[in-house]
C-alpha positions, 0 to 999 in steps of 0.5 A, spaced: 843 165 779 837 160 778 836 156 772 830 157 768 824 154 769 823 149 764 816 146 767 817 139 770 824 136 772 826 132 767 820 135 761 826 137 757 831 131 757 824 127 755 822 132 749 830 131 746 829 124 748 822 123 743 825 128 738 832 123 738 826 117 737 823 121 732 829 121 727 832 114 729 832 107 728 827 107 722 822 111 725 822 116 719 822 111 714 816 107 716 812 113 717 813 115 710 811 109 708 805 109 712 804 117 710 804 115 702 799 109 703 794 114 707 795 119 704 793 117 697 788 114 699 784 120 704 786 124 698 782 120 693 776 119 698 776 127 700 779 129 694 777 124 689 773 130 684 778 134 684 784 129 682 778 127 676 779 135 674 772 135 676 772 140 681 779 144 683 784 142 688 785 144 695 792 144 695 793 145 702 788 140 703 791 135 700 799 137 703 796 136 710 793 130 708 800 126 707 803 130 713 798 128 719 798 121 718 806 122 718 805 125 724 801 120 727 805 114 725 811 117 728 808 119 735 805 112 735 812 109 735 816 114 739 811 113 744 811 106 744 819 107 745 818 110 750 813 106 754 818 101 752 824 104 755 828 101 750 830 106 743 836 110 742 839 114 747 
């Protein structure tokens, strides 16, 4: 029976790679750092009169605002990772 087409030789191996990065070697940490630093501050630029009570607040808005920079920061160190060849294995 032929094994399941999973795209590229190797795509699989290198996803569970960058998802074992992701969560190693104080990688979450720092981009949760980083994701509470960016976030309040593109929070009080984009949603600045809503946390003055002067308008209401975009929840959802303000949730991704935290979340993309998190996003950000843990791609840029996992794929520097793995450019580097070097992280957990």
């Amino acid at each position: 029976m032929a094994p399941a087409d999973d795209g590229p030789p190797g795509m699989v191996a290198m996803a569970r790679r960058a998802i074992r990065l992701s969560l190693a070697d104080g990688i979450p940490a720092r981009s949760l750092r980083v994701a509470i630093v960016v976030g309040i501050i593109l929070n009080l630029i984009n949603q600045g009169d809503a946390l003055l009570g002067l308008a209401r607040p975009h929840w959802l808005k303000m949730i991704l605002t935290f979340i993309v920079p998190y996003c950000v920061a843990t791609y840029g160190a996992v794929s520097y990772r793995m450019r580097e060849g070097g992280g957990a294995e």
